[in-house]
C-alpha angles and dihedrals in degrees: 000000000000095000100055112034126188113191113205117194127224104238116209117176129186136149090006101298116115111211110189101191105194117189125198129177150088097085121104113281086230096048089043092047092052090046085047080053108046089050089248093129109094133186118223086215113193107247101214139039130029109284137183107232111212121175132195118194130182104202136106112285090184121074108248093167139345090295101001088107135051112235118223088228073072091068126085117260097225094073118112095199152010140195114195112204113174096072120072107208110117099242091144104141102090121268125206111229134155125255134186114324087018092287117165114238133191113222128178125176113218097189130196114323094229127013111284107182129006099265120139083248089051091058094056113093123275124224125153130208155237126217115202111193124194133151110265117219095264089058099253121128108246130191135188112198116211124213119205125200 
Protein backbone atom coordinates (compact mmCIF):
# COMPACT_ATOMS: atom_id res chain seq x y z
CA UNK A 1 0.00 0.00 0.00
CA UNK A 2 1.40 3.36 -1.39
CA UNK A 3 -0.06 5.56 1.43
CA UNK A 4 1.51 3.74 4.61
CA UNK A 5 4.65 2.44 3.97
CA UNK A 6 6.75 0.06 6.41
CA UNK A 7 10.63 -0.41 5.20
CA UNK A 8 12.22 -3.77 6.46
CA UNK A 9 15.78 -4.07 6.22
CA UNK A 10 17.62 -6.94 5.05
CA UNK A 11 19.81 -7.84 7.87
CA UNK A 12 23.36 -9.69 6.84
CA UNK A 13 26.06 -10.50 9.98
CA UNK A 14 29.34 -11.79 9.78
CA UNK A 15 32.42 -11.43 11.73
CA UNK A 16 30.72 -9.54 14.09
CA UNK A 17 29.68 -6.66 12.09
CA UNK A 18 25.40 -6.17 11.56
CA UNK A 19 24.60 -4.44 8.02
CA UNK A 20 20.54 -3.42 7.82
CA UNK A 21 20.17 -2.52 4.03
CA UNK A 22 16.79 -0.72 3.76
CA UNK A 23 15.40 0.02 -0.07
CA UNK A 24 12.93 2.36 -0.91
CA UNK A 25 11.64 3.32 -4.35
CA UNK A 26 9.26 2.79 -7.23
CA UNK A 27 6.28 4.94 -5.80
CA UNK A 28 5.53 8.45 -7.21
CA UNK A 29 7.83 11.06 -5.84
CA UNK A 30 4.47 13.18 -5.05
CA UNK A 31 2.62 10.41 -3.43
CA UNK A 32 5.81 9.43 -1.59
CA UNK A 33 6.46 13.03 -0.58
CA UNK A 34 2.93 13.40 0.85
CA UNK A 35 3.33 10.08 2.63
CA UNK A 36 6.85 11.51 3.77
CA UNK A 37 4.70 14.24 4.89
CA UNK A 38 1.73 12.73 6.70
CA UNK A 39 4.11 10.65 8.78
CA UNK A 40 2.81 7.55 7.06
CA UNK A 41 6.47 6.30 6.14
CA UNK A 42 7.73 3.74 9.03
CA UNK A 43 11.40 1.80 9.73
CA UNK A 44 11.30 -1.74 10.74
CA UNK A 45 14.71 -0.86 13.21
CA UNK A 46 16.52 -4.09 14.58
CA UNK A 47 15.99 -4.11 18.30
CA UNK A 48 18.59 -5.37 19.22
CA UNK A 49 22.54 -5.25 18.31
CA UNK A 50 24.48 -2.60 16.90
CA UNK A 51 23.79 -2.36 13.45
CA UNK A 52 25.05 -0.23 10.43
CA UNK A 53 21.95 1.24 8.72
CA UNK A 54 22.51 1.64 4.81
CA UNK A 55 19.82 2.74 2.68
CA UNK A 56 19.35 2.63 -1.16
CA UNK A 57 16.40 4.82 -2.77
CA UNK A 58 15.41 5.10 -6.07
CA UNK A 59 13.56 8.51 -6.20
CA UNK A 60 14.35 12.10 -7.61
CA UNK A 61 17.02 14.09 -5.28
CA UNK A 62 16.68 16.76 -7.22
CA UNK A 63 13.21 19.17 -7.02
CA UNK A 64 11.47 18.83 -9.97
CA UNK A 65 8.57 20.42 -8.64
CA UNK A 66 7.11 21.44 -5.26
CA UNK A 67 6.78 17.54 -4.20
CA UNK A 68 8.20 15.82 -7.30
CA UNK A 69 11.72 14.90 -5.02
CA UNK A 70 12.37 13.37 -1.82
CA UNK A 71 14.55 15.73 0.53
CA UNK A 72 17.14 14.29 2.36
CA UNK A 73 15.54 16.51 6.04
CA UNK A 74 12.54 13.15 5.10
CA UNK A 75 15.11 10.44 6.12
CA UNK A 76 15.72 9.25 9.57
CA UNK A 77 18.43 10.51 11.19
CA UNK A 78 19.63 7.51 12.48
CA UNK A 79 20.83 6.33 9.26
CA UNK A 80 24.67 6.01 8.79
CA UNK A 81 24.54 6.01 4.90
CA UNK A 82 22.89 6.43 1.89
CA UNK A 83 23.29 5.66 -1.74
CA UNK A 84 20.97 7.55 -3.99
CA UNK A 85 20.46 5.77 -7.23
CA UNK A 86 17.42 7.74 -9.82
CA UNK A 87 19.61 10.82 -10.77
CA UNK A 88 22.35 10.39 -12.98
CA UNK A 89 24.83 13.00 -12.11
CA UNK A 90 28.36 11.19 -10.75
CA UNK A 91 28.41 12.74 -6.82
CA UNK A 92 29.69 9.79 -5.61
CA UNK A 93 32.18 10.88 -3.01
CA UNK A 94 29.75 11.03 0.59
CA UNK A 95 28.10 14.08 1.58
CA UNK A 96 27.26 14.85 4.73
CA UNK A 97 23.59 16.04 4.90
CA UNK A 98 20.63 16.08 8.03
CA UNK A 99 18.15 14.10 8.21
CA UNK A 100 14.96 13.84 10.64
CA UNK A 101 15.68 14.75 14.26
CA UNK A 102 19.17 16.67 12.90
CA UNK A 103 20.88 13.44 12.25
CA UNK A 104 23.74 13.54 10.32
CA UNK A 105 23.58 11.32 7.12
CA UNK A 106 26.04 10.31 4.77
CA UNK A 107 24.82 10.43 1.15
CA UNK A 108 26.78 9.62 -1.97
CA UNK A 109 25.29 9.58 -5.62
CA UNK A 110 26.58 7.10 -7.52
CA UNK A 111 25.01 8.31 -10.97
CA UNK A 112 24.59 6.52 -14.16
CA UNK A 113 27.35 4.26 -14.94
CA UNK A 114 27.82 5.69 -18.90
CA UNK A 115 26.38 8.71 -20.31
CA UNK A 116 23.30 8.32 -20.95
CA UNK A 117 22.01 11.81 -22.65
CA UNK A 118 23.92 14.76 -23.62
CA UNK A 119 23.40 16.95 -20.26
CA UNK A 120 26.39 19.03 -18.75
CA UNK A 121 26.10 16.15 -15.56
CA UNK A 122 26.19 13.42 -18.15
CA UNK A 123 29.85 14.80 -19.55
CA UNK A 124 31.62 14.57 -16.03
CA UNK A 125 33.46 11.19 -15.47
CA UNK A 126 31.82 8.21 -14.21
CA UNK A 127 33.47 5.68 -11.21
CA UNK A 128 31.59 3.65 -8.96
CA UNK A 129 32.44 2.46 -5.52
CA UNK A 130 33.03 -0.16 -2.77
CA UNK A 131 32.10 0.23 1.01
CA UNK A 132 34.18 -2.20 3.59
CA UNK A 133 32.64 -2.24 6.96
CA UNK A 134 34.35 -3.59 10.07
CA UNK A 135 34.04 -2.70 13.86
CA UNK A 136 36.47 -0.39 14.77
CA UNK A 137 38.42 -0.92 18.85
CA UNK A 138 36.32 1.33 20.46
CA UNK A 139 33.00 -0.97 19.24
CA UNK A 140 31.63 1.37 16.60
CA UNK A 141 30.93 0.17 13.17
CA UNK A 142 33.40 1.95 10.73
CA UNK A 143 33.42 2.10 6.80
CA UNK A 144 35.78 3.35 4.30
CA UNK A 145 34.07 3.88 0.87
CA UNK A 146 36.33 3.33 -2.25
CA UNK A 147 35.99 5.08 -5.17
CA UNK A 148 37.14 3.63 -8.18
CA UNK A 149 37.95 5.49 -11.32
Amino acid sequence: QMDDVLVKPLLLSKGGVNVAIYGLGNIPDTRLYQTFVQGKVRWDKPQTGTWFHILVIHQNRIAHGATKFIPAEFLPGWLDFVIWGHEHECLIDPREETGREGGKIQISQPGSSVQTSLAAAEAEKKHCAYMDIRVGGDGVMQYRWKKIA
